[in-house]
Residue frames as qw, qx, qy, qz and C-alpha x, y, z in Angstrom:
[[0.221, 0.489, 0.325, -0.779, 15.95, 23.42, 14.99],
 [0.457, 0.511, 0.669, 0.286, 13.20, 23.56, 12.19],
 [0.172, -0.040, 0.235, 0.956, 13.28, 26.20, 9.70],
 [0.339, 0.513, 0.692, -0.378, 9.52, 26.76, 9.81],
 [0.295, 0.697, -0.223, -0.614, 9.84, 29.10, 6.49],
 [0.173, 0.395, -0.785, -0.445, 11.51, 25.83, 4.56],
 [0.423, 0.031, 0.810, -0.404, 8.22, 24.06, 5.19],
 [0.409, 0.143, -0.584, -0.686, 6.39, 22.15, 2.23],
 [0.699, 0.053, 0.358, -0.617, 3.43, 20.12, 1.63],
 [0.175, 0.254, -0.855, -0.418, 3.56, 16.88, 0.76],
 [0.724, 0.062, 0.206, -0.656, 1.14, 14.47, -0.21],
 [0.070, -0.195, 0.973, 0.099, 1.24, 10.33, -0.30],
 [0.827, 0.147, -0.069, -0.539, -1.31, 8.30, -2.04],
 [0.156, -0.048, 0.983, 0.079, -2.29, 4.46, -1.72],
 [0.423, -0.114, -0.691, -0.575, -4.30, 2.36, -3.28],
 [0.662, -0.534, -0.525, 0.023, -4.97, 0.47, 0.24],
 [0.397, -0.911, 0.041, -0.107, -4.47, 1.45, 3.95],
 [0.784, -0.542, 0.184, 0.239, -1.03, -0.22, 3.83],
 [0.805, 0.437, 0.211, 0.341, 0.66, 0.84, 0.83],
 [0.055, 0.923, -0.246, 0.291, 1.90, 4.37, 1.66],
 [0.560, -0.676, 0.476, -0.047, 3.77, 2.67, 4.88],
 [0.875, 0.244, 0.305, 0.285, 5.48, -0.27, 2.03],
 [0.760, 0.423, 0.155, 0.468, 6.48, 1.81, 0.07],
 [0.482, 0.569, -0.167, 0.646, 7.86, 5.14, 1.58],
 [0.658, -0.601, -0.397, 0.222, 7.60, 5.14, 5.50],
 [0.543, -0.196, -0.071, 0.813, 11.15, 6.54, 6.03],
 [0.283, 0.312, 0.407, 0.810, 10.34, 9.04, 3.91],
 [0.409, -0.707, -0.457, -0.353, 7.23, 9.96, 5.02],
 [0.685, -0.575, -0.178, 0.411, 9.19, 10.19, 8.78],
 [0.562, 0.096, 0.089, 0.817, 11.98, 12.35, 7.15],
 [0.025, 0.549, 0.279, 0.787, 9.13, 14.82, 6.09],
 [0.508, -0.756, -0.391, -0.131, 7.42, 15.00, 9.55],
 [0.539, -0.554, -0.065, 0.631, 11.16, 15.64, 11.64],
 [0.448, 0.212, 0.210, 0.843, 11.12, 18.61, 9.07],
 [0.065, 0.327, 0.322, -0.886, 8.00, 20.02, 9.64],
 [0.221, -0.038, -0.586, -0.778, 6.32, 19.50, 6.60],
 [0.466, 0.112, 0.494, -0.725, 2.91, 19.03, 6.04],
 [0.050, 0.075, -0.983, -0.162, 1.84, 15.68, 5.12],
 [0.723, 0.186, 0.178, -0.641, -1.72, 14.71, 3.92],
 [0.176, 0.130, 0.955, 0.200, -2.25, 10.50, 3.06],
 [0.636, 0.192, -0.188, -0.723, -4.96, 9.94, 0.63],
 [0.219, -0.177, 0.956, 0.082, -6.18, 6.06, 0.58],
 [0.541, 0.127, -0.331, -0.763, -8.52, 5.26, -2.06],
 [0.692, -0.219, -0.554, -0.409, -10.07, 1.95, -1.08],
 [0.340, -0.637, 0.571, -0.392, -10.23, 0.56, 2.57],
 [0.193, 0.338, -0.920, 0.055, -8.63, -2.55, 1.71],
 [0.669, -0.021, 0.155, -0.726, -11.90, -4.93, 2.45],
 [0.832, 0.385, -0.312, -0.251, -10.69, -7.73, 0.67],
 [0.660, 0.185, -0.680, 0.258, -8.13, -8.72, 2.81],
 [0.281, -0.334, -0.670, 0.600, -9.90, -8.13, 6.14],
 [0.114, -0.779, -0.599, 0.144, -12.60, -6.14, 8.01],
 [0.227, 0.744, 0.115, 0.617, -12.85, -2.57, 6.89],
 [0.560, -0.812, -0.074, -0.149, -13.55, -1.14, 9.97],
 [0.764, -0.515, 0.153, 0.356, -10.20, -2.79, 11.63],
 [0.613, 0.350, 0.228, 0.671, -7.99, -1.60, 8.03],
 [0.056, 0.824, 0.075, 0.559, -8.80, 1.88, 8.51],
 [0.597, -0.791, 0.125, -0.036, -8.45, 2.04, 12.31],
 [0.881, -0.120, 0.225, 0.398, -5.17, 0.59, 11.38],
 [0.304, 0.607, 0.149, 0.719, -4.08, 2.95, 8.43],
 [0.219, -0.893, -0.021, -0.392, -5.15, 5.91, 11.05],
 [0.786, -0.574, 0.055, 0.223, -2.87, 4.62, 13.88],
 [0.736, -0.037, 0.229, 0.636, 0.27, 4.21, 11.43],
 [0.223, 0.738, 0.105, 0.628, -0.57, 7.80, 9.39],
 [0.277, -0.909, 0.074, -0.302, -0.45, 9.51, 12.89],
 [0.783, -0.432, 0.167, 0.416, 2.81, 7.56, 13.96],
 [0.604, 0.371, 0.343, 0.616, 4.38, 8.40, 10.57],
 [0.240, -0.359, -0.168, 0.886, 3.18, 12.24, 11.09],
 [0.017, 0.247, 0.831, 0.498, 0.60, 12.05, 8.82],
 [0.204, 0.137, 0.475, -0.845, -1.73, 15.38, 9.86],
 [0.553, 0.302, -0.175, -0.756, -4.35, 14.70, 7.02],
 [0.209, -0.013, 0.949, 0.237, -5.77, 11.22, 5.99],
 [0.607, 0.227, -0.112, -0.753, -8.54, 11.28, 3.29],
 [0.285, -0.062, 0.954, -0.069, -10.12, 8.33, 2.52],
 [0.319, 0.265, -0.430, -0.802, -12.15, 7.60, -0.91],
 [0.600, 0.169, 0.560, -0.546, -13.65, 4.50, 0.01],
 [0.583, 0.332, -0.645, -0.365, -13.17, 2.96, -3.89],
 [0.940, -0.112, 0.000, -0.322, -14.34, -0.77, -4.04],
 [0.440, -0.497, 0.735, 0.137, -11.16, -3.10, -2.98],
 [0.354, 0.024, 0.834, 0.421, -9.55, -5.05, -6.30],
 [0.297, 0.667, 0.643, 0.232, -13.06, -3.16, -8.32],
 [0.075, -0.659, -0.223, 0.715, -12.31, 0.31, -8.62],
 [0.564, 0.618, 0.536, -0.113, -13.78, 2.67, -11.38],
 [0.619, 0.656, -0.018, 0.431, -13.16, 4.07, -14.34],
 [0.600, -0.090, -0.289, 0.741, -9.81, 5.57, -14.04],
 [0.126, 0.439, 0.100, 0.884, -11.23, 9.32, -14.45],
 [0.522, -0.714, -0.301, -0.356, -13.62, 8.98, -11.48],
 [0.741, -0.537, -0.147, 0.374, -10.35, 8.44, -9.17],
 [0.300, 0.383, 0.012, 0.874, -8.36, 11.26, -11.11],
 [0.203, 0.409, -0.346, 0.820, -10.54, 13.32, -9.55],
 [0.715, -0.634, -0.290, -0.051, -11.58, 12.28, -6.56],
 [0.590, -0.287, -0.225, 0.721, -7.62, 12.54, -5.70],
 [0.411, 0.294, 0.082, 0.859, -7.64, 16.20, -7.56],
 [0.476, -0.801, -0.196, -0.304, -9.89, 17.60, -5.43],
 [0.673, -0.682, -0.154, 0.242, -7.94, 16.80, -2.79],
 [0.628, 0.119, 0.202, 0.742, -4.49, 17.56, -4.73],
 [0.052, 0.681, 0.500, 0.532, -6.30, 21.15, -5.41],
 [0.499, -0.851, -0.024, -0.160, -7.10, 22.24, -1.77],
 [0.655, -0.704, -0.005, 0.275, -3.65, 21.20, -0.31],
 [0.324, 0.926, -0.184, 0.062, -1.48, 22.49, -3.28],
 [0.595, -0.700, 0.244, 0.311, 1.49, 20.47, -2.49],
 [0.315, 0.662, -0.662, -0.155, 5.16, 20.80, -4.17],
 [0.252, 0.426, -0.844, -0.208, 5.22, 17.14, -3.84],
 [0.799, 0.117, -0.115, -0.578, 3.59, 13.68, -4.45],
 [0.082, 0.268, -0.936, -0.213, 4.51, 10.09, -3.76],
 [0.846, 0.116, 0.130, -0.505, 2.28, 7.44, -5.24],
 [0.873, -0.013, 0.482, -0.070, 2.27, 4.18, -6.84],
 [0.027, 0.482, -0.619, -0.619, 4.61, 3.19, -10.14],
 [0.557, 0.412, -0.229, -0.684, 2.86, 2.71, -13.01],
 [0.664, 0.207, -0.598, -0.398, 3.81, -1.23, -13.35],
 [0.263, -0.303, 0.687, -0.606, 2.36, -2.95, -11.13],
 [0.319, -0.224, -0.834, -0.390, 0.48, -6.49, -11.09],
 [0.022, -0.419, -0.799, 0.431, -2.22, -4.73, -8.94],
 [0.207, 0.495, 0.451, 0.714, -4.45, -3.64, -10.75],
 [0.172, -0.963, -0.204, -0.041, -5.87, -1.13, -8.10],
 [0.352, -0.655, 0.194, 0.640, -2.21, 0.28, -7.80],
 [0.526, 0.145, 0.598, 0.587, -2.38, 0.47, -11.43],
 [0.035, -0.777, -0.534, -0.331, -4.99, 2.94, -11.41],
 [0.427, -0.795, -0.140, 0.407, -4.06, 4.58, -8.44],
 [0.616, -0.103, 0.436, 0.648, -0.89, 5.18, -10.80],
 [0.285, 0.442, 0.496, 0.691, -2.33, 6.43, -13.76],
 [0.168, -0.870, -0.448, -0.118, -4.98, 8.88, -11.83],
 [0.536, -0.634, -0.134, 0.542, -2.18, 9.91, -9.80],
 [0.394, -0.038, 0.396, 0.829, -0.12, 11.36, -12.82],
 [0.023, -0.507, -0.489, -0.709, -2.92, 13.32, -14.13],
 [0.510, -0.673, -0.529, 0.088, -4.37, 14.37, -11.20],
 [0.754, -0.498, 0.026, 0.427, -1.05, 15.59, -10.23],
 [0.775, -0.136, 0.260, 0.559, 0.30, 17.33, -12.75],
 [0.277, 0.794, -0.118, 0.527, 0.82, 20.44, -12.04],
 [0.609, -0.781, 0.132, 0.051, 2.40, 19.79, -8.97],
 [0.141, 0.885, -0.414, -0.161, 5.89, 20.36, -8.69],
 [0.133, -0.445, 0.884, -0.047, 7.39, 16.94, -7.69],
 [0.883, -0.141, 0.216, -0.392, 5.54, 13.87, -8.31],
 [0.011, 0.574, -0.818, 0.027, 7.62, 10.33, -7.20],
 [0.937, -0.106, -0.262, -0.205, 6.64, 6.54, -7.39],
 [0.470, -0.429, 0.744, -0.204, 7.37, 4.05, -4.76],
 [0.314, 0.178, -0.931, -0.058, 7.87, 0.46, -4.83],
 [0.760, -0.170, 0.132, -0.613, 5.37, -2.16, -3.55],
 [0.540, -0.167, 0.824, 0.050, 5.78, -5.97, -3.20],
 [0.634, 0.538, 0.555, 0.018, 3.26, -6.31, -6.35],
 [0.202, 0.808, -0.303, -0.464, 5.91, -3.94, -8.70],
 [0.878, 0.456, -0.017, 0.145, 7.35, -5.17, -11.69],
 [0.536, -0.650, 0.262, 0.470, 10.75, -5.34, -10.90],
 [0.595, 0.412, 0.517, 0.457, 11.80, -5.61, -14.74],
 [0.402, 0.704, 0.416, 0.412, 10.36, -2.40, -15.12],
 [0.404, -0.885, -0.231, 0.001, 11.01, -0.61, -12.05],
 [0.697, 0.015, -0.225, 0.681, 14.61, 1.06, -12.26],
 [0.110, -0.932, -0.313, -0.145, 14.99, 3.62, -10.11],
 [0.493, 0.383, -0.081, 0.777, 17.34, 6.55, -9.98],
 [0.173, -0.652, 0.333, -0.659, 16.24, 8.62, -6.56],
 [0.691, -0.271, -0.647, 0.172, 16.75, 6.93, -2.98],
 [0.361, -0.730, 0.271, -0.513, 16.38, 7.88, 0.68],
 [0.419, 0.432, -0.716, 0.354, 18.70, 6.75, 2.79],
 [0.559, -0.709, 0.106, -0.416, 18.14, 5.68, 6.24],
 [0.078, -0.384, 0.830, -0.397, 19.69, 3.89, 9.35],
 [0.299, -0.146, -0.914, 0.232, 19.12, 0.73, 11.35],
 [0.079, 0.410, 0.565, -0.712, 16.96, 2.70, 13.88],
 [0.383, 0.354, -0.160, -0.838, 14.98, 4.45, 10.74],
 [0.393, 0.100, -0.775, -0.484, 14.25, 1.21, 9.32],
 [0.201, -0.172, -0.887, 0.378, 13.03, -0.21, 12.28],
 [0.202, 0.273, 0.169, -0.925, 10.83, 2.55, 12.57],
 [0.518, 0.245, -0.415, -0.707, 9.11, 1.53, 9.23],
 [0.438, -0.070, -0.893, -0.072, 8.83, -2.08, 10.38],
 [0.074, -0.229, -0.825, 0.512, 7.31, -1.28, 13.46],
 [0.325, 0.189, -0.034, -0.926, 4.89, 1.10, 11.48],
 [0.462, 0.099, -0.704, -0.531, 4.03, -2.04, 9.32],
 [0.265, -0.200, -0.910, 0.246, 3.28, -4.52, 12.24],
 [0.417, 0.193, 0.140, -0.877, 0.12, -1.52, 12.86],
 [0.577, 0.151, -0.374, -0.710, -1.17, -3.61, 10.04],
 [0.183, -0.423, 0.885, -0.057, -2.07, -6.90, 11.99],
 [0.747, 0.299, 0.411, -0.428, -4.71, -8.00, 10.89],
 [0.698, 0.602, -0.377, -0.093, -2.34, -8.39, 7.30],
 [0.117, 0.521, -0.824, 0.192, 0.04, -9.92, 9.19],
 [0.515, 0.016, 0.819, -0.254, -2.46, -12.61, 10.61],
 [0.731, 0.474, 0.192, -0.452, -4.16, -12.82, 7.59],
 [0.542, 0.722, -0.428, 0.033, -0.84, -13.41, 5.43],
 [0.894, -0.060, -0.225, 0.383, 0.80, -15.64, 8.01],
 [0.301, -0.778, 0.163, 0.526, 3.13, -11.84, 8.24],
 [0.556, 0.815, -0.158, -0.035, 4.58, -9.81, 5.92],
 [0.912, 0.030, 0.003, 0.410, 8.08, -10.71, 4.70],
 [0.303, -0.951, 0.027, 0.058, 9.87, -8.49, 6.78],
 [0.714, -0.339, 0.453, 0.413, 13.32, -10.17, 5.77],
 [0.650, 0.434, 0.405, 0.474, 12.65, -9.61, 2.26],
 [0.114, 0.915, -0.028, 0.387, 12.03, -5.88, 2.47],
 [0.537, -0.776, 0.223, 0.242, 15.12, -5.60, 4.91],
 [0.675, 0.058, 0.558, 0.479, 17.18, -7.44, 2.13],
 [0.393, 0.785, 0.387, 0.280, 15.45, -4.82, -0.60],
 [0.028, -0.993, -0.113, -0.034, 16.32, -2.03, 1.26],
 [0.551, -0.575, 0.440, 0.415, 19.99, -2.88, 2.24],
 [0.583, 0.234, 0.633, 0.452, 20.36, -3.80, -1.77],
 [0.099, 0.898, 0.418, 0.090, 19.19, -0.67, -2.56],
 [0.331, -0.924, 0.131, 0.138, 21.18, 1.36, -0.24],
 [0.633, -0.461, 0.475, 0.400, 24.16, -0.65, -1.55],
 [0.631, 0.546, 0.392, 0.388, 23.69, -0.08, -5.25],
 [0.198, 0.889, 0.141, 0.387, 24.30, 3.76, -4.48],
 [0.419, 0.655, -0.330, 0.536, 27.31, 3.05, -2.17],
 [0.326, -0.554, 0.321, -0.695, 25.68, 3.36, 1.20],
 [0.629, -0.197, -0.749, 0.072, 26.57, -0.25, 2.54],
 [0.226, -0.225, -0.805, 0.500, 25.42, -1.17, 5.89],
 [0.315, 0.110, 0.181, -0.925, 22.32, 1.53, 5.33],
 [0.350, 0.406, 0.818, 0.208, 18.74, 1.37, 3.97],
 [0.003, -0.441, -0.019, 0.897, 17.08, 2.41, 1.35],
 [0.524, 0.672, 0.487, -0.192, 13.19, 3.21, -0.22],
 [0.196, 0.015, 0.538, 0.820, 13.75, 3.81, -4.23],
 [0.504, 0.762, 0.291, -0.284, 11.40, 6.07, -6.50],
 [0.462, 0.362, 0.566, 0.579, 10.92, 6.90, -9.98],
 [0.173, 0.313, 0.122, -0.926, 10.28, 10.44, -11.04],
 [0.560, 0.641, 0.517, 0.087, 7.08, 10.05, -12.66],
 [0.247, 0.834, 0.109, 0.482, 8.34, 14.49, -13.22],
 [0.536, -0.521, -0.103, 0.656, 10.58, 16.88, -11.21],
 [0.088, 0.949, 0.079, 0.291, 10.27, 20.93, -11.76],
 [0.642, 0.134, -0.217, 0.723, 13.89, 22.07, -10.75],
 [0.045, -0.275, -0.417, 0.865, 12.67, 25.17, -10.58],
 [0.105, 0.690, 0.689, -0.195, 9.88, 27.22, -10.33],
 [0.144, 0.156, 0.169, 0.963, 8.92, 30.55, -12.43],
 [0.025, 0.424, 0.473, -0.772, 6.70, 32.88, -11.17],
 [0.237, 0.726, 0.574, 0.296, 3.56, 33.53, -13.40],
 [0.059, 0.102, 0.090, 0.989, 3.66, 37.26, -14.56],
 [0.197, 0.508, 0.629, -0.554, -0.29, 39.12, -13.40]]
């Protein structure tokens, strides 16, 4: 049974229409069989590697498998996006109205340079929210990327996230497919650094984390 009272708002940001579902599907799934309320923000509609039109209709299929009740879309130029302060706050607007207690975006080193931005806007955008986590991407620096929170999942939870990804097919005809072996490998390596062999599991960085919360005096 859901606790409808222990319900929170979260909010995932990509750079493109496939990046939220790369880097923290499960996760994203965890929050929906709670109840939470889940708003996707995607700041460019991925043009560059296929027809807009068909990226978005994608992205909208997988956000509403995933549970994904909100899905903004900013419409930034694929691989040209602008100064970083014009996406700050394009997201904080949005970050503003839904007030959540938590955030996953992109991690700051990344050799895309629209997740690089996405990154930096996010953190400032973001920050006064209470939680705000980075995911992994195929285009992270691994060097730099050491992360120290993880969601766990099962076989049947991972699958989930693969069958979210194959939404994207146009990337998957365009790319020959994604390397669906590699992130299966990532995630079992993951899961097994923290003990939890035969599982998977999506790492983040805290960009911040507010233990608790103090109540402003009137």
């Amino acid at each position: 049974m859901i606790k409808k009272n222990n319900n929170i708002k979260v909010v995932a940001i990509g750079a493109h229409p496939d990046d939220i579902e790369f880097g923290c599907a499960m996760r994203i799934l965890h929050h929906a069989e709670n109840g939470d309320m889940i708003t996707g923000i995607i700041c460019s509609d991925g043009e560059k590697g296929g027809e807009r039109e068909t990226r978005l209709k994608e992205a909208e299929n997988a956000a509403k498998i995933m549970g994904i009740k909100k899905l903004h879309t900013l419409h930034f130029p694929d691989t040209n996006f602008p100064d970083m302060i014009i996406v700050k706050d394009a997201i904080e607007k949005i970050i503003n109205k839904e007030n959540p207690s938590v955030v996953y975006t992109h991690f700051k080193e990344d050799l895309h340079q629209d997740h690089r931005v996405v990154a930096q806007a996010s953190a400032i955008a973001c920050r006064k929210v209470q939680n705000i986590l980075t995911y992994k991407s195929p285009s992270t620096i691994l060097a730099s990327f050491h992360p120290h929170l993880f969601h766990v999942g099962s076989e049947e939870d991972f699958q989930k996230k693969e069958n979210i990804l194959k939404i994207h097919q146009s990337q998957i005809k365009k790319y020959r497919g994604f390397d669906f072996e590699k992130l299966r490998m990532e995630s079992k390596f993951y899961a097994s650094s923290i003990n939890h062999m035969g599982f998977y599991a999506e790492p983040f960085c805290a960009n911040h984390i507010v233990l608790n919360l103090i109540k402003k005096s009137q």
